[in-house]
C-alpha positions as CSV (number, residue, x, y, z in Angstrom):
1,X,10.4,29.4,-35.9
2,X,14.1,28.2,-36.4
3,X,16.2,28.4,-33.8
4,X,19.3,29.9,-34.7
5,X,21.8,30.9,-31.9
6,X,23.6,33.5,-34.5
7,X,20.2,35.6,-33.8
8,X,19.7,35.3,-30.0
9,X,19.5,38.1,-28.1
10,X,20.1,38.1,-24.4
11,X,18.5,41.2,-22.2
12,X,18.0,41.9,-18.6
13,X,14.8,42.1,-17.9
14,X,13.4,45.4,-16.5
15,X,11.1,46.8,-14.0
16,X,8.4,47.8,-16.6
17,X,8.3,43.9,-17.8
18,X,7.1,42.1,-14.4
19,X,4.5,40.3,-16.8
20,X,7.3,39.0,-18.5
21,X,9.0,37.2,-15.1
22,X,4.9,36.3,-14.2
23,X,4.2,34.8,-17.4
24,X,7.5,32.6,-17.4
25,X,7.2,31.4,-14.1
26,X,3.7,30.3,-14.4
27,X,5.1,28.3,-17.4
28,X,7.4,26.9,-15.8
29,X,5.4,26.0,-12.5
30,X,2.7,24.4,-14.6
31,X,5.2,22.2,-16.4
32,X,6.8,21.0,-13.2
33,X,3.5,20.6,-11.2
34,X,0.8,20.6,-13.6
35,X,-2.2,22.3,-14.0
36,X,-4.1,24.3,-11.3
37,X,-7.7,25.8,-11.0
38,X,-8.2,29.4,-12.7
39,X,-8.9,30.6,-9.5
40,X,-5.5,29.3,-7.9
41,X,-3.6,30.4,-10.8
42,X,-5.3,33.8,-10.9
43,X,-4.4,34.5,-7.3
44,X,-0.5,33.2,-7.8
45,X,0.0,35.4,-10.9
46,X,-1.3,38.0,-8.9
47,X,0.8,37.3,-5.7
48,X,3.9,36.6,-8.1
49,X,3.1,40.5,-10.0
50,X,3.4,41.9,-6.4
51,X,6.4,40.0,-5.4
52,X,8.5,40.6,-8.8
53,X,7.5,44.7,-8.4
54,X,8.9,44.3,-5.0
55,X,12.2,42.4,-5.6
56,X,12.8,44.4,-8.7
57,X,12.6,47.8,-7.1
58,X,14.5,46.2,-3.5
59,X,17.0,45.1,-5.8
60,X,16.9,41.6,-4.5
61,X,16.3,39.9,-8.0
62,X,17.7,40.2,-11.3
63,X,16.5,38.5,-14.5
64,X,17.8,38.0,-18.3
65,X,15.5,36.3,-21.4
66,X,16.8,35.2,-24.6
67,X,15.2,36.3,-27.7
68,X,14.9,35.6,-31.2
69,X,13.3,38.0,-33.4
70,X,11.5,39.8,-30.9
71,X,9.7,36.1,-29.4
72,X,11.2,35.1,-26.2
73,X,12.7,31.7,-26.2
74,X,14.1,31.3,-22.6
75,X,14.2,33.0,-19.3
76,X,16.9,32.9,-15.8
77,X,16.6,35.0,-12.5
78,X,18.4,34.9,-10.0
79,X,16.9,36.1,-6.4
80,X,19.6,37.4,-4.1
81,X,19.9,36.7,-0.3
82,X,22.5,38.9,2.2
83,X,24.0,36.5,4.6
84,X,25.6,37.5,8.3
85,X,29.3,37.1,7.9
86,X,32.2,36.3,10.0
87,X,36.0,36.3,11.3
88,X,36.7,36.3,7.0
89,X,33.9,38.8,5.7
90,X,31.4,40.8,7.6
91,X,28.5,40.0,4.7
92,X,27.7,37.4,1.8
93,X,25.5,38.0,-0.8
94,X,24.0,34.3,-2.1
95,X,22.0,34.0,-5.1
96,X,19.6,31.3,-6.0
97,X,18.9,30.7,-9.4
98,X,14.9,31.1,-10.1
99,X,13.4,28.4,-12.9
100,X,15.7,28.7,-15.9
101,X,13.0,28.0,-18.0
102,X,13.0,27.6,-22.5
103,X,9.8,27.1,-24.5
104,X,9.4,23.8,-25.6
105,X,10.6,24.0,-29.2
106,X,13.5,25.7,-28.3
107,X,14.9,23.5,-25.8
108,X,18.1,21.4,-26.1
109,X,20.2,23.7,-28.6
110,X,22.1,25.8,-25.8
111,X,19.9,29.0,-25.1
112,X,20.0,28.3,-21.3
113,X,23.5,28.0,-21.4
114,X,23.8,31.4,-22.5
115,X,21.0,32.9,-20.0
116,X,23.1,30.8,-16.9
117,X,26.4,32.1,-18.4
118,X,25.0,36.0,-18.5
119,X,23.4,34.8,-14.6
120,X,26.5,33.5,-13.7
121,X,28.7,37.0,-15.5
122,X,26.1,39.3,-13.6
123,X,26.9,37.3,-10.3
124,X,30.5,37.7,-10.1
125,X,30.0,41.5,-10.9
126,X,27.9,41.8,-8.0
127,X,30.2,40.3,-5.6
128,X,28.4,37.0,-5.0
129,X,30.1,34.3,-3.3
130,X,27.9,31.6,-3.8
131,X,24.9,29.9,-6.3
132,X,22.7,27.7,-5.6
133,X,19.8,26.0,-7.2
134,X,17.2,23.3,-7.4
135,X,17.5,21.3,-10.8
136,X,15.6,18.7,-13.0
137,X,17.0,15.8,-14.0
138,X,17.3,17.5,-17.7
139,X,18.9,20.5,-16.2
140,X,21.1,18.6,-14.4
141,X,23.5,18.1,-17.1
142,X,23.8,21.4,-18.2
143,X,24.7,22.9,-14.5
144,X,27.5,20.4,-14.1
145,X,28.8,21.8,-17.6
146,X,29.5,24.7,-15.4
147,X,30.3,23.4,-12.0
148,X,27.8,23.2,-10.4
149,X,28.2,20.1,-7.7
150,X,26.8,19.2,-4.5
151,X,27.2,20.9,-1.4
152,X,30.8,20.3,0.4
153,X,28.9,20.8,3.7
154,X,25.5,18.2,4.2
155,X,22.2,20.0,3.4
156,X,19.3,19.0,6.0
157,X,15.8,20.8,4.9
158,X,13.0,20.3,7.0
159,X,9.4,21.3,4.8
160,X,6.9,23.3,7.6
């Protein structure tokens, strides 16, 4: 298939397609970790099916795919987080942007621009104050494009 950004469609994705958000994130795990036993990857898409029908229906993700002629060429969530506030606001919602993710062929010709834009447009309607996300070194690019930089504050993790 040609790409042809004329023809993209970009949707949110709804609460009847959780096998669309499984399927995509299984992609994109495998591509970023490689492959895993059937039995490992059976019992993550399983886990990942119960935790999308969950989010979806809490309200605590929301997710768009691009589309070309009814084939899905890339997929965006975002997974939202409610903060304590303080002396300025008594609340913050956060999102974290979920593995932006673009089938092979259709990489590098701007569909995930468009799925982080409609992220980014469905953010500030929601009153988010803040997005955060982990990148690749080819995603990088793109996220600065749109201002993504490093924290102003340090970030210290510690992995359990």
């Amino acid at each position: 298939m040609q790409v042809d950004l004329s023809k993209i469609q970009i949707r949110e994705i709804g609460p009847n397609e959780i096998g669309i958000l499984t399927t995509y994130r299984m992609a994109y795990l495998t591509e970023m970790q490689g492959e895993r036993s059937e039995e490992y990857q059976s019992k993550l898409k399983e886990e990942l099916t119960n935790y999308f029908i969950a989010a979806l229906s809490e309200n605590r993700i929301f997710a768009y795919l691009a589309e070309q002629e009814g084939e899905i060429l890339s997929f965006g969530a975002m997974v939202l987080k409610k903060i304590p506030g303080d002396f300025n606001q008594s609340m913050y919602l956060e999102g974290d942007i979920l593995n932006m993710y673009t089938v092979p062929f259709a990489r590098r010709k701007g569909i995930s621009a468009l799925i982080l834009q409609e992220l980014l447009n469905e953010a500030r309607h929601r009153g988010i104050s803040k997005v955060s996300l982990h990148t690749s070194k080819d995603g990088e690019k793109l996220y600065r494009k749109f201002g993504f930089s490093e924290p102003v504050y340090p970030v210290l993790e510690l992995c359990l």
